[in-house]
N, C-alpha and C positions, 0 to 999 in steps of 0.2 A: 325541454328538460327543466326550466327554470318553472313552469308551472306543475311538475310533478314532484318539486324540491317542496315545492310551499306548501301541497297537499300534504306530502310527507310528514311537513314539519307542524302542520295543523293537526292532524292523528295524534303525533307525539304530543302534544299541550292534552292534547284531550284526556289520551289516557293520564297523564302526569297528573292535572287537577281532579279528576273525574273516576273514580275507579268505581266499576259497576261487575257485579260477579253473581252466578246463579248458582249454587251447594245442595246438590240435591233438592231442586226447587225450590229454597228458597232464598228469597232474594236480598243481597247484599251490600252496600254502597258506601262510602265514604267520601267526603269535597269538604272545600273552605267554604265557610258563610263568612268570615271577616279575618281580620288580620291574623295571624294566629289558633284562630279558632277553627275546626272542622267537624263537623256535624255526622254518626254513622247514621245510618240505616239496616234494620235487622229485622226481617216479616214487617211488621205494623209498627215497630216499634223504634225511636229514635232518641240519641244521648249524644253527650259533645264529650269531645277535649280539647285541653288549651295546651298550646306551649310558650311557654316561661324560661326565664332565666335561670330560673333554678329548679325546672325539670316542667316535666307534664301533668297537669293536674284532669285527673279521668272523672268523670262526672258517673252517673249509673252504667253500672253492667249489664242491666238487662238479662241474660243468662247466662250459664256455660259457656253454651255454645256462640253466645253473640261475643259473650267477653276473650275469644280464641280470635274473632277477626279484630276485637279491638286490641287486641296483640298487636296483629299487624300490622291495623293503619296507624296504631303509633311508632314503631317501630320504622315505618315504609315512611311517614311526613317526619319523624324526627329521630334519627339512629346515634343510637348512644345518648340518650339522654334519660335520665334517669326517670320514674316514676315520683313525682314528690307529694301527690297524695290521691284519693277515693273519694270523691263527693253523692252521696245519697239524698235523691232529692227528697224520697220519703220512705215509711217501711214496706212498702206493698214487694210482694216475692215476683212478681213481671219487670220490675224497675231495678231492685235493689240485689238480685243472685248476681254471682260472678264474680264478684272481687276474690274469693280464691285463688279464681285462675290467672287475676292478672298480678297476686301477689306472688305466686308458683315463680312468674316470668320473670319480675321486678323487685321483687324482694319480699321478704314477712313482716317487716315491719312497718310495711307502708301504713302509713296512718287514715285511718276511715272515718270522714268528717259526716256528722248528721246533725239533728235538729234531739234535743234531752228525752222527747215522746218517741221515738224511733228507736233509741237504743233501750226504752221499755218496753214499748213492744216485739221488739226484736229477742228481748231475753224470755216473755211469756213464750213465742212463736217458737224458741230452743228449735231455729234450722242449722243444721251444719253447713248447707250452703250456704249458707246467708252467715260473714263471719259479722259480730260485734261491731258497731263503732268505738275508737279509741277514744275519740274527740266529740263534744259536744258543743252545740250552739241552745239556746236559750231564746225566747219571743223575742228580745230584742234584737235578736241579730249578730250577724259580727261582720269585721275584715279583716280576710286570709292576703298579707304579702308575700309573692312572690316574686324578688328581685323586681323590677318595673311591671309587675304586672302584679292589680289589685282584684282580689274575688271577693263581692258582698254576697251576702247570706241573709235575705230578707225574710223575716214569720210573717205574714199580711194575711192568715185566715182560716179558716178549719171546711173552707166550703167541702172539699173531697177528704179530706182528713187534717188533724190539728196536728199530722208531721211533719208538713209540709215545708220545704223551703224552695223562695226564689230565689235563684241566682244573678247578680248584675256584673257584669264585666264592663267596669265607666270606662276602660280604656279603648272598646272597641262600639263603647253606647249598645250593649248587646243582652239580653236577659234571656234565662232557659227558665222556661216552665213545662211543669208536667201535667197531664188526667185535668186539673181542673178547666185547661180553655185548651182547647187542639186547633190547627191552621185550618181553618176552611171545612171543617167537618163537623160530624152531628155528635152530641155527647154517647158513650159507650151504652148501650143496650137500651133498658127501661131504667138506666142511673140508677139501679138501688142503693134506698140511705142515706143518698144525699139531701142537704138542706139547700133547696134551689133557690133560699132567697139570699144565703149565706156566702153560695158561689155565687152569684151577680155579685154581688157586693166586693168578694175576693176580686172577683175581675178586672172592674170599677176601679180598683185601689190599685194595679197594676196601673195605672194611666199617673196614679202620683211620683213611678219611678221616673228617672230619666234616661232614654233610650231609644234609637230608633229601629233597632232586628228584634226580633224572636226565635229564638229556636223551641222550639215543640217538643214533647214525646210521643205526640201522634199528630195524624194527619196530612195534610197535602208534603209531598218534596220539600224540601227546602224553607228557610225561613219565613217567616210574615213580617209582621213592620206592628206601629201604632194602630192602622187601621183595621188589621185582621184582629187584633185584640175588640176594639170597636163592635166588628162584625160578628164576632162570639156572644157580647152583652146584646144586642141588638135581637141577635136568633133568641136565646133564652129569656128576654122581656118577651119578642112575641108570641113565644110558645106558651107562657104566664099569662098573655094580655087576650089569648083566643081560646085557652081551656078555660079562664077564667071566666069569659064570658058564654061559652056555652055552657057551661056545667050552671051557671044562672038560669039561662034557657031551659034548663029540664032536660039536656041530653044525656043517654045513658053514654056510658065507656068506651063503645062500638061506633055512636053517635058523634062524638065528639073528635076522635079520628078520623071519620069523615070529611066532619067541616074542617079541621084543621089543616089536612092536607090539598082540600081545596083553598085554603083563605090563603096560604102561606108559601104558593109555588116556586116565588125565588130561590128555596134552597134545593131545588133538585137536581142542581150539578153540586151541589157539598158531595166532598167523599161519605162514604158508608149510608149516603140517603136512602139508596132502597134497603139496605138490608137492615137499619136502622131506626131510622123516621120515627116512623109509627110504632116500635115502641117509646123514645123519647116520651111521644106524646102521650101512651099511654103512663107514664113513669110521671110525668107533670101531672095528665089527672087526678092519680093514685096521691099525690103528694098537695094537690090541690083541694081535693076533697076531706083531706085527713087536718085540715088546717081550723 
């Protein structure tokens, strides 16, 4: 009896940190990555929130439909506690839909924090999903307090877009980034339009914060550390440092995918490797050869 008490009570922790849920196939997740902090999961796509003294501060909605489970799991990790603000990491409409829904739940006047190019672009783009930000940040930055708990707002770079903001939470040493470096995975498609030397660089400069988690918007479960940031610059020099030199060789396009994904096999347990890869690579040559 006493070892079917423990099992019992091992299930109960599980679900209590761990909530995992399938919605019409798709798959849906919420957990803590640090004190305070919990990280959802929604299809491919991942965002945090914090709880604070003086309420929850919700980071991207991702969509409608993902911003209706982050009802929940804020609701479900912190009840009765108010909503005290909407952090938008940038403008893109995959990251940035859904604060409607969680202002529906939490109130209209919750205020919508972004970076000065996001609330321009977001009034060109005129979506009514997508409500305005109220609040602005500027390339230098800011800090948001909340009761004992501090949120910086770092600008460090335009490698995926010049609206970008990182986020650092010194009190759990924990930083969210989004699209420009993912955990353990390949960049999104053939990356179009990105300046590949500009995101190394952005990347790069994530190492001058001070922090030891990651949370991601894409990629592997769960946080990385310092060294998955590392292993992001690493991948994107090598993929620069073997298109580079084939495309010197005389290979055409087709060529140079080849050798790439023979010279470079360590990444073929990164998530999205097969369906990925090889456009990456073809996206580096495209942008290697226009240089």
């Amino acid at each position: 009896m006493k070892i079917l008490r423990l099992k019992q009570l091992a299930v109960l922790f599980m679900l209590l940190t761990f909530n995992s849920v399938v919605v019409n196939a798709t798959p849906v997740e919420w957990y803590p990555i640090a004190n305070d902090v919990y990280q959802l999961r929604y299809e491919h796509h991942y965002t945090i929130f914090v709880v604070t003294q003086k309420g929850v501060v919700a980071f991207d909605p991702l969509s409608d439909e993902a911003a209706e489970h982050l009802v929940h799991a804020i609701k479900s990790v912190a009840p009765g506690k108010p909503l005290a603000a909407i952090i938008y990491s940038h403008w893109h409409t995959d990251h940035a839909t859904g604060a409607n829904v969680l202002r529906r739940e939490f109130g209209s006047d919750i205020p919508i924090i972004a970076h000065e190019r996001t609330l321009e672009r977001l009034k060109t783009l005129n979506n009514n999903d997508i409500p305005l930000p109220t609040r602005v940040v500027g390339d230098k930055g800011e800090i948001l307090h909340y009761g004992g708990t501090d949120v910086e707002l770092h600008y460090i770079g335009y490698g995926h877009t010049n609206t970008m903001l990182v986020t650092r939470l010194p009190k759990q040493r924990l930083i969210y980034i989004v699209d420009f470096a993912n955990n353990d995975s390949t960049g999104w498609r053939d990356m179009p339009g990105l300046p590949l030397n500009e995101l190394v660089a952005m990347q790069q400069r994530l190492l001058n914060l001070d922090f030891d988690k990651v949370a991601f918007g894409h990629g592997r479960t769960g946080p990385g550390d310092r060294a998955t940031i590392k292993r992001q610059i690493t991948y994107y020099k090598d993929l620069l440092s073997e298109v580079r030199t084939a495309t010197k060789n005389g290979l055409s396009e087709d060529e140079v995918v080849t050798s790439v994904v023979l010279n470079l096999p360590q990444y073929r347990g990164w998530k999205n490797y097969d369906r990925w890869f090889k456009m990456n690579v073809r996206g580096v040559y495209r942008w290697v050869t226009k240089q």
